[in-house]
PADO-945555 format. One line per 5 residues: number of its first residue (from 1); their letters; for each residue x, y, z of N, C-alpha, C, O. Coordinates in nm, 3 decimals, m for minus. Example, Ala and Ser with C-alpha at 12.3 -4.5 7.8 and 13.67 -1.06 7.14 Angstrom:
<recs>
1> as> 1.319/m0.569/0.780/1.230/m0.450/0.780/1.320/m0.330/0.780/1.424/m0.332/0.846; 1.285/m0.225/0.708/1.367/m0.106/0.714/1.290/0.003/0.787/1.341/0.114/0.804
</recs>
This chain:
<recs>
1> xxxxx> 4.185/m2.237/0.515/4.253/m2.235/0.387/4.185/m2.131/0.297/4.066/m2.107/0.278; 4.290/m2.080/0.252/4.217/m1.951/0.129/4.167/m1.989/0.016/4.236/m2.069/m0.047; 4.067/m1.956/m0.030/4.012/m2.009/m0.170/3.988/m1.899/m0.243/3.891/m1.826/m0.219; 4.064/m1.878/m0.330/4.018/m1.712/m0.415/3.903/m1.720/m0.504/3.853/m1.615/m0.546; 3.859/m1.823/m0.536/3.745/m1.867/m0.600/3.605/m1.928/m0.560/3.518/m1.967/m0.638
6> xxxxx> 3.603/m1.927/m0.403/3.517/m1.927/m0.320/3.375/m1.801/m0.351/3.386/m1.681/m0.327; 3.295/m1.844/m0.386/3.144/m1.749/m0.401/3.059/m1.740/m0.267/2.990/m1.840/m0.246; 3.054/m1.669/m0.202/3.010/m1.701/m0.035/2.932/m1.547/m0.033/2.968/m1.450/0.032; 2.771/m1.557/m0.157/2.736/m1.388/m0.098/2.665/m1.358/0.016/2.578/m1.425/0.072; 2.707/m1.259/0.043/2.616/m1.210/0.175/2.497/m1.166/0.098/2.397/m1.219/0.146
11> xxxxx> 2.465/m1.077/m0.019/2.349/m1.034/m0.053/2.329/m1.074/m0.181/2.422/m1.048/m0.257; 2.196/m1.152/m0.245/2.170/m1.244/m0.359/2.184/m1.135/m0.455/2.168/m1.013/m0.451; 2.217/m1.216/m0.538/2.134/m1.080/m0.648/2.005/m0.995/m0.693/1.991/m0.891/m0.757; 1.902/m1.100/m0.619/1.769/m1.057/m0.637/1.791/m0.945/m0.507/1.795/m0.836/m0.564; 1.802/m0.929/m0.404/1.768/m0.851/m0.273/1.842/m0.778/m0.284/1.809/m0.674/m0.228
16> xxxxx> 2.031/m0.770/m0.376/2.064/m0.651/m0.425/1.964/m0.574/m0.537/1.962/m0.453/m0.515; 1.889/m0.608/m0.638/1.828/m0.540/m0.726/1.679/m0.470/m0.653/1.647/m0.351/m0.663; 1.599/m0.579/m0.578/1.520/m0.522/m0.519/1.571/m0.382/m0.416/1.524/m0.270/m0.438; 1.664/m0.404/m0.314/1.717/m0.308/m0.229/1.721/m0.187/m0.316/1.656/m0.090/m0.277; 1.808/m0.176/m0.466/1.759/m0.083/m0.569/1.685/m0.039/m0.582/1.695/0.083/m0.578
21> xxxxx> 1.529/m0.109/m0.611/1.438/m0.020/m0.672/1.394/0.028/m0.563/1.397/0.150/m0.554; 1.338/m0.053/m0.445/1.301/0.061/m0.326/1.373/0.180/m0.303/1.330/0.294/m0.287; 1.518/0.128/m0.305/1.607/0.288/m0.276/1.558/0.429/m0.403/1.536/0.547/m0.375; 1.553/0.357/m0.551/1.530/0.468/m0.654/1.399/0.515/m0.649/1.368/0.628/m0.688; 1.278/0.388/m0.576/1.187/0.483/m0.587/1.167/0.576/m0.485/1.121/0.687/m0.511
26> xxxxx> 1.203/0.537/m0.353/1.171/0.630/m0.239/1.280/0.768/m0.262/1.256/0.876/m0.207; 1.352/0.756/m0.314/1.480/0.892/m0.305/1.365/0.955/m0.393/1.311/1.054/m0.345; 1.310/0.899/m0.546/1.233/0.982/m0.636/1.161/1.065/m0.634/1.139/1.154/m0.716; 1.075/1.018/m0.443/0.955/1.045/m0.444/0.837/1.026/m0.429/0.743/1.085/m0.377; 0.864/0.884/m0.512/0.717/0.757/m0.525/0.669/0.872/m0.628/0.705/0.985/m0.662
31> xxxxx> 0.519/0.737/m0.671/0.510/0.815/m0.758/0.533/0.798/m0.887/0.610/0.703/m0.902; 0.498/0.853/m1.003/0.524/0.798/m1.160/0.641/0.856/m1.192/0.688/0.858/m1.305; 0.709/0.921/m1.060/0.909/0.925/m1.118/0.966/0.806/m1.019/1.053/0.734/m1.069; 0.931/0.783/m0.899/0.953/0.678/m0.824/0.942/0.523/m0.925/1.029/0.436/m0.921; 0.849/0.518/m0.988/0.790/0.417/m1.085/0.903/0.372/m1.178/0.958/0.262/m1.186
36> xxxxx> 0.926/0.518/m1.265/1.044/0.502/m1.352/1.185/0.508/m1.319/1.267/0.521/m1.410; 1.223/0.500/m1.196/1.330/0.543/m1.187/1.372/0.401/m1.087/1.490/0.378/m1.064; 1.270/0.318/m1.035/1.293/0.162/m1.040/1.255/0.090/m1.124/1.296/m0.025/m1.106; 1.191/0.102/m1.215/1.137/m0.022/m1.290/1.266/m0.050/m1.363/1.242/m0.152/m1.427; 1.399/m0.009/m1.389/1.490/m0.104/m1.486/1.570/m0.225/m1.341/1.653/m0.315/m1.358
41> xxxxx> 1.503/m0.180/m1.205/1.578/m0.253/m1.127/1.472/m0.352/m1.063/1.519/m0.443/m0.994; 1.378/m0.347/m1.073/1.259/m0.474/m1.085/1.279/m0.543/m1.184/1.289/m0.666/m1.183; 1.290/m0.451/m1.303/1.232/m0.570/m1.437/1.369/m0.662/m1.432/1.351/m0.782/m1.455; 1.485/m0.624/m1.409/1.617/m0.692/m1.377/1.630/m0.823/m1.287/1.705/m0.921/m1.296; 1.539/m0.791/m1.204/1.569/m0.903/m1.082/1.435/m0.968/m1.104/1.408/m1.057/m1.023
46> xxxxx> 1.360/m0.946/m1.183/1.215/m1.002/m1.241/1.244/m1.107/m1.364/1.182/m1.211/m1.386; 1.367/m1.046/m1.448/1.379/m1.114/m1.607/1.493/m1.269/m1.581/1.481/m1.381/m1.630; 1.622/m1.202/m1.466/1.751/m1.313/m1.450/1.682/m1.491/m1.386/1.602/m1.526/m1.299; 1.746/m1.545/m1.462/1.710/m1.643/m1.412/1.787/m1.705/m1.274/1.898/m1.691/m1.223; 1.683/m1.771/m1.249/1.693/m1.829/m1.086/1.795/m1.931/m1.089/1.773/m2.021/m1.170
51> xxxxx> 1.941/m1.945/m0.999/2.018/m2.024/m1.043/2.055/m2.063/m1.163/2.147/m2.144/m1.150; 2.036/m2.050/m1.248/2.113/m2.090/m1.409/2.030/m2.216/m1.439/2.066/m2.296/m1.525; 1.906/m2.235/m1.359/1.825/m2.304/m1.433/1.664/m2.275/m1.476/1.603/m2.370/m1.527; 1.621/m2.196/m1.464/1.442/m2.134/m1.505/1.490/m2.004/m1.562/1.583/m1.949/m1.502; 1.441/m1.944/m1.673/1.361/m1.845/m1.713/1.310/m1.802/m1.710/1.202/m1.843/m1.754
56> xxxxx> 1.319/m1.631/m1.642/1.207/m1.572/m1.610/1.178/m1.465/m1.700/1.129/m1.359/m1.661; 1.222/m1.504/m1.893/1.206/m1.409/m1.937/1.071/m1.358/m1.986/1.042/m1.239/m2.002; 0.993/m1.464/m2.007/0.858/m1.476/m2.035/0.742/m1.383/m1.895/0.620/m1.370/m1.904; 0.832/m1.333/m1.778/0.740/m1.320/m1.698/0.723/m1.175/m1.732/0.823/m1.110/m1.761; 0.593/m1.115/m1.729/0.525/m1.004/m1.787/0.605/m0.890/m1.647/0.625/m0.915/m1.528
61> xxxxx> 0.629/m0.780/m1.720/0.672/m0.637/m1.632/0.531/m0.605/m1.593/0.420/m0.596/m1.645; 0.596/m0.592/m1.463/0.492/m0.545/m1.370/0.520/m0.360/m1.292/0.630/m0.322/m1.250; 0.408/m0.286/m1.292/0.467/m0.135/m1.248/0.548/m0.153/m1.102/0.512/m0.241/m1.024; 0.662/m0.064/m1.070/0.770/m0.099/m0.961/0.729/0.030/m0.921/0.793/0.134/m0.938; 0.543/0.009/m0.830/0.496/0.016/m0.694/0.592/m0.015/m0.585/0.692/m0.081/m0.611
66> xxxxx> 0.563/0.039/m0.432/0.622/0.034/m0.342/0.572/m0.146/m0.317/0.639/m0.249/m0.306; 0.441/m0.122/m0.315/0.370/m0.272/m0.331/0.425/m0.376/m0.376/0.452/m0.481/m0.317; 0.440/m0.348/m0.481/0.469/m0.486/m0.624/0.629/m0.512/m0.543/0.657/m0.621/m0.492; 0.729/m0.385/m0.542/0.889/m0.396/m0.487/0.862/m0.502/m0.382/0.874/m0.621/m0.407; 0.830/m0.461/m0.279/0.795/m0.541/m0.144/0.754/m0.664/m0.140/0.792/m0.740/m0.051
71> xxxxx> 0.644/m0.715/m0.267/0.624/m0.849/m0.234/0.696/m0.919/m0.333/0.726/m1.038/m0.326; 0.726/m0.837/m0.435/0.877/m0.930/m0.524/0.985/m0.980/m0.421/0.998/m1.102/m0.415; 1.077/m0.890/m0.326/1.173/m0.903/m0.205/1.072/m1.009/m0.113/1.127/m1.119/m0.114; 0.978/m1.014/m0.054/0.890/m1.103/0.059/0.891/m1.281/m0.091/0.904/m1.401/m0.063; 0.880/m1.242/m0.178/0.930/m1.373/m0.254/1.051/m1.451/m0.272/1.074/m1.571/m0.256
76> xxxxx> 1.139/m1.332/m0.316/1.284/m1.360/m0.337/1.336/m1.423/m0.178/1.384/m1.533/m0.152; 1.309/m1.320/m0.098/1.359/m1.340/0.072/1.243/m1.435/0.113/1.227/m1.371/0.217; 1.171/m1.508/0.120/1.109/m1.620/0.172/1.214/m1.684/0.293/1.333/m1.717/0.294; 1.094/m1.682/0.401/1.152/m1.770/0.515/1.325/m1.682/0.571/1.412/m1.750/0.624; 1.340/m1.559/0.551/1.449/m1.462/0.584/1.390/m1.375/0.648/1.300/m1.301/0.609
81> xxxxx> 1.456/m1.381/0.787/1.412/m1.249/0.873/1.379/m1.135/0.830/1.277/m1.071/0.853; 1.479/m1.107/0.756/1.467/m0.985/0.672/1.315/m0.922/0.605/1.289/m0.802/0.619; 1.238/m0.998/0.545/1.101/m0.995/0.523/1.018/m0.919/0.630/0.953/m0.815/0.621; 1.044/m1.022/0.758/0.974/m0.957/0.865/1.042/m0.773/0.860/0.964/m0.690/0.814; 1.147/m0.737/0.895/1.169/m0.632/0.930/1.086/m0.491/0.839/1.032/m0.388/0.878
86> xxxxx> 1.118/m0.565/0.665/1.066/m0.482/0.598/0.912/m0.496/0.570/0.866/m0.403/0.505; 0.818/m0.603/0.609/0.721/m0.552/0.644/0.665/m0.466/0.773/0.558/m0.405/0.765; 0.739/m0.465/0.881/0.721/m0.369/0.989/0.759/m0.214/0.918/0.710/m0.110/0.962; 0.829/m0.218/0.834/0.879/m0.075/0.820/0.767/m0.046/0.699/0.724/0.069/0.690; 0.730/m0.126/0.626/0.654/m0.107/0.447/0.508/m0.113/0.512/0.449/m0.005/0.508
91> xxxxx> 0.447/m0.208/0.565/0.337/m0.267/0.578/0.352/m0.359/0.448/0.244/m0.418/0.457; 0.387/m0.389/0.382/0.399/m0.478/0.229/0.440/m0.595/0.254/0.517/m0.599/0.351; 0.415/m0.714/0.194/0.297/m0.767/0.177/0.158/m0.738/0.261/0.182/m0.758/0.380; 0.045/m0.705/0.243/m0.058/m0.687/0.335/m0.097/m0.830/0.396/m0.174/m0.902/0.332; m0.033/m0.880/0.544/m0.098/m0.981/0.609/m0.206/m0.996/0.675/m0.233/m0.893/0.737
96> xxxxx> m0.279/m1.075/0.688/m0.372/m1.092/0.800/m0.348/m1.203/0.849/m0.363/m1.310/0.790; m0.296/m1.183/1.001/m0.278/m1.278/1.094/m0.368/m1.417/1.161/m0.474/m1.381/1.214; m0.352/m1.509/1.164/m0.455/m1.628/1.212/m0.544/m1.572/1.303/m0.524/m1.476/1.377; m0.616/m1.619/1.294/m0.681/m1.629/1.412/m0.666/m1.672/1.557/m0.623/m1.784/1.583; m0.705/m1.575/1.663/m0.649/m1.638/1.803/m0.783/m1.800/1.821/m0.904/m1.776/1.812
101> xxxxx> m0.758/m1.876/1.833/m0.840/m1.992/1.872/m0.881/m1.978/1.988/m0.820/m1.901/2.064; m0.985/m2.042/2.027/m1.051/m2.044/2.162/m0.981/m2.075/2.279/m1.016/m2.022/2.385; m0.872/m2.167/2.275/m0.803/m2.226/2.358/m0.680/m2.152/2.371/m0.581/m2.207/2.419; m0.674/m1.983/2.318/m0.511/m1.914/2.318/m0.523/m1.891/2.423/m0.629/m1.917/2.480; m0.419/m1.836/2.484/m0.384/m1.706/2.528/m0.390/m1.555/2.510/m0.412/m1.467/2.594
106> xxxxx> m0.359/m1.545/2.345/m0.346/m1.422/2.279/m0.493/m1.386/2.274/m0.561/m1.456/2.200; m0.564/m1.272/2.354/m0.629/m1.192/2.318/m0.727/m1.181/2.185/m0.847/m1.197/2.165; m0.631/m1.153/2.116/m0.657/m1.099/1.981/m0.530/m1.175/1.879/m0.425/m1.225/1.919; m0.582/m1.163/1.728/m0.437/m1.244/1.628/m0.374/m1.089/1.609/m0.417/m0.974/1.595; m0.267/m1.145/1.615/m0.160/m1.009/1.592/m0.032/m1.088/1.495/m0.005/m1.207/1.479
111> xxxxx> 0.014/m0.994/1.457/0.127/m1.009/1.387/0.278/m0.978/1.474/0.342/m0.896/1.407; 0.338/m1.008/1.572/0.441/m1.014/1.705/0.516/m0.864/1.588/0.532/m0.862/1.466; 0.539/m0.779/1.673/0.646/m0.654/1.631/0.744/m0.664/1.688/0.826/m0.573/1.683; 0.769/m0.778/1.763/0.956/m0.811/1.832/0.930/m0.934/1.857/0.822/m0.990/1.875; 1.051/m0.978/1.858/1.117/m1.135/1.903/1.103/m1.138/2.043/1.181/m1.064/2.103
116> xxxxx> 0.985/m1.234/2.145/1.016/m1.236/2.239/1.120/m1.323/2.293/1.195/m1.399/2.232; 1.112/m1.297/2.428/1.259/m1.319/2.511/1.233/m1.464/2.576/1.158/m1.481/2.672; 1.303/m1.563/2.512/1.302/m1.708/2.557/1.304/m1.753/2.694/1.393/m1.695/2.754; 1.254/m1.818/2.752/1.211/m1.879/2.848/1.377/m1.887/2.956/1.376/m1.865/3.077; 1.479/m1.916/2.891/1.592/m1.927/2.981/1.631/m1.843/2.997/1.696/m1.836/3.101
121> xxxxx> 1.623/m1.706/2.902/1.655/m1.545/2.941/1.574/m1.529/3.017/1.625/m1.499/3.125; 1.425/m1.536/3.022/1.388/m1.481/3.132/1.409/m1.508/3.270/1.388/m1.431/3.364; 1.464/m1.658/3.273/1.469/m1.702/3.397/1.637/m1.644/3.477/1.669/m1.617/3.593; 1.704/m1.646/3.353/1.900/m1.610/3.384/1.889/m1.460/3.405/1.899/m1.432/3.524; 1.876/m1.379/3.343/1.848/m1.244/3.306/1.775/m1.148/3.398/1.657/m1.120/3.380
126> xxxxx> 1.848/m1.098/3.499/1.748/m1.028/3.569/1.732/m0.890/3.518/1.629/m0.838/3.560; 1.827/m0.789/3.412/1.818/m0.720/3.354/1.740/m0.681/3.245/1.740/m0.565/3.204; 1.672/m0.774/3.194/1.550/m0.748/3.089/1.426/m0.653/3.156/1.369/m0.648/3.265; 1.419/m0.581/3.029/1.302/m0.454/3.065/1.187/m0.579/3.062/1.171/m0.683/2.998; 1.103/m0.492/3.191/0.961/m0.584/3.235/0.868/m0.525/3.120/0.848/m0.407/3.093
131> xxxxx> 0.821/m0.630/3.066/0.729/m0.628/2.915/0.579/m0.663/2.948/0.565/m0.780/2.913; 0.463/m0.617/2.998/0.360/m0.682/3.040/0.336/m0.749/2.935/0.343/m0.871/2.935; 0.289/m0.649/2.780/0.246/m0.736/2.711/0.364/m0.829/2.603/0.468/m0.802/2.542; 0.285/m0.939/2.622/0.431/m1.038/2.507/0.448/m0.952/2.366/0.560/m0.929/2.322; 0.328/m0.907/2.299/0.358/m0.843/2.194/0.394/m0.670/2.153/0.395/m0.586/2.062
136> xxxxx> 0.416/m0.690/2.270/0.503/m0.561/2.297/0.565/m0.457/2.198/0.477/m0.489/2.119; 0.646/m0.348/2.120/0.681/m0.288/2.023/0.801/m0.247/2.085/0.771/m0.249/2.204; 0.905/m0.216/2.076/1.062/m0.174/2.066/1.035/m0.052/2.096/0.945/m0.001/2.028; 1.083/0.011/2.174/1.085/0.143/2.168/1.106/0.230/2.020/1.036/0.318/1.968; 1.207/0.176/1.984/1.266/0.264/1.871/1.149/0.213/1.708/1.146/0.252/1.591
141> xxxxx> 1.094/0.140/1.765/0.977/0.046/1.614/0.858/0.127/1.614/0.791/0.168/1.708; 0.845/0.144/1.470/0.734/0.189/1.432/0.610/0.153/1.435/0.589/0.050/1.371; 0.485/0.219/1.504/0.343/0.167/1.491/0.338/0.040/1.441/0.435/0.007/1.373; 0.242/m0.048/1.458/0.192/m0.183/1.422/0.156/m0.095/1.271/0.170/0.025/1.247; 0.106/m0.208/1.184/0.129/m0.164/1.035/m0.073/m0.243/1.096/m0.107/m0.331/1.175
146> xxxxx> m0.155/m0.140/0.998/m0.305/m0.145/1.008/m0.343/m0.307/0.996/m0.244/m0.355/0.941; m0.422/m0.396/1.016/m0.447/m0.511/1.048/m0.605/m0.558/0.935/m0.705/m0.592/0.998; m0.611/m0.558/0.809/m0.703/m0.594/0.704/m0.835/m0.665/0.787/m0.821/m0.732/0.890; m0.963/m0.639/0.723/m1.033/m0.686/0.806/m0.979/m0.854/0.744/m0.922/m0.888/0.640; m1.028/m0.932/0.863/m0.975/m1.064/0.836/m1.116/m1.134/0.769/m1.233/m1.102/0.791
151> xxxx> m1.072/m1.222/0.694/m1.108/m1.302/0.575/m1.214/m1.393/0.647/m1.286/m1.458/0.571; m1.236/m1.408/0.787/m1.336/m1.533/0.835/m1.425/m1.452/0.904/m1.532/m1.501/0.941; m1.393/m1.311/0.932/m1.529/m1.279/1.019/m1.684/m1.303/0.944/m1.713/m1.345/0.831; m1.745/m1.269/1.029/m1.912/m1.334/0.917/m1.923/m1.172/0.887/m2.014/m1.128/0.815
</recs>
């Protein structure tokens, strides 16, 4: 049934405004024209309130860094794939991955740069490219993003 009054967005308003300022600052340059030429599309998706119930007018402008853009969107997009992708492409938010425990498997803590291939694909699927390592990179994906020294070494 048709509903012409149906609201069904594909993109929020916050991740349209953020998608903005990254786009104005990277076309700019980066940079203190990159800066100005997003900050009316940060401070926008920084000031509207969340559902029509909180105020975010009180929240202080912050400079619209590639940084600051990225972890405003890794807020707004919480728990959305999407996050992941644009930290593979940004490095932004700067993570540091758990620790591998004594009892892993994993080598080393890493942050996975692809979705591995589930247990019933591998078994149905004789066409999947042979991956030695699980954390493997996409052909077409960019370098692992640098790895912070982690917070527990002594």
């Amino acid at each position: 049934m048709y509903t012409p009054d149906l609201r069904q967005p594909l993109v929020t308003f916050a991740e349209n405004k953020l998608i903005a300022a990254e786009a104005a600052y990277q076309v700019s340059g980066g940079g203190a024209a990159g800066q100005a030429a997003a900050q009316p599309y940060l401070d926008a998706e920084r000031t509207t309130p969340n559902y029509g119930t909180t105020s975010f007018a009180a929240l202080p402008s912050i400079p619209a860094t590639l940084q600051n853009i990225m972890e405003e969107k890794y807020i707004a997009l919480f728990l959305n794939i999407e996050v992941w992708n644009d930290f593979k492409r940004t490095c932004f938010p700067t993570l540091t991955p758990a620790p591998a425990t004594t009892s892993s498997t994993i080598p080393q803590a890493v942050i996975p740069g692809r979705l591995p291939y589930g247990q019933d694909e591998l078994n149905a699927n004789k066409n999947l490219p042979q991956i030695s390592d699980r954390f493997a990179r996409n052909h077409n994906d960019p370098a692992a993003c640098p790895i912070p020294s982690p917070l527990w070494a002594p």
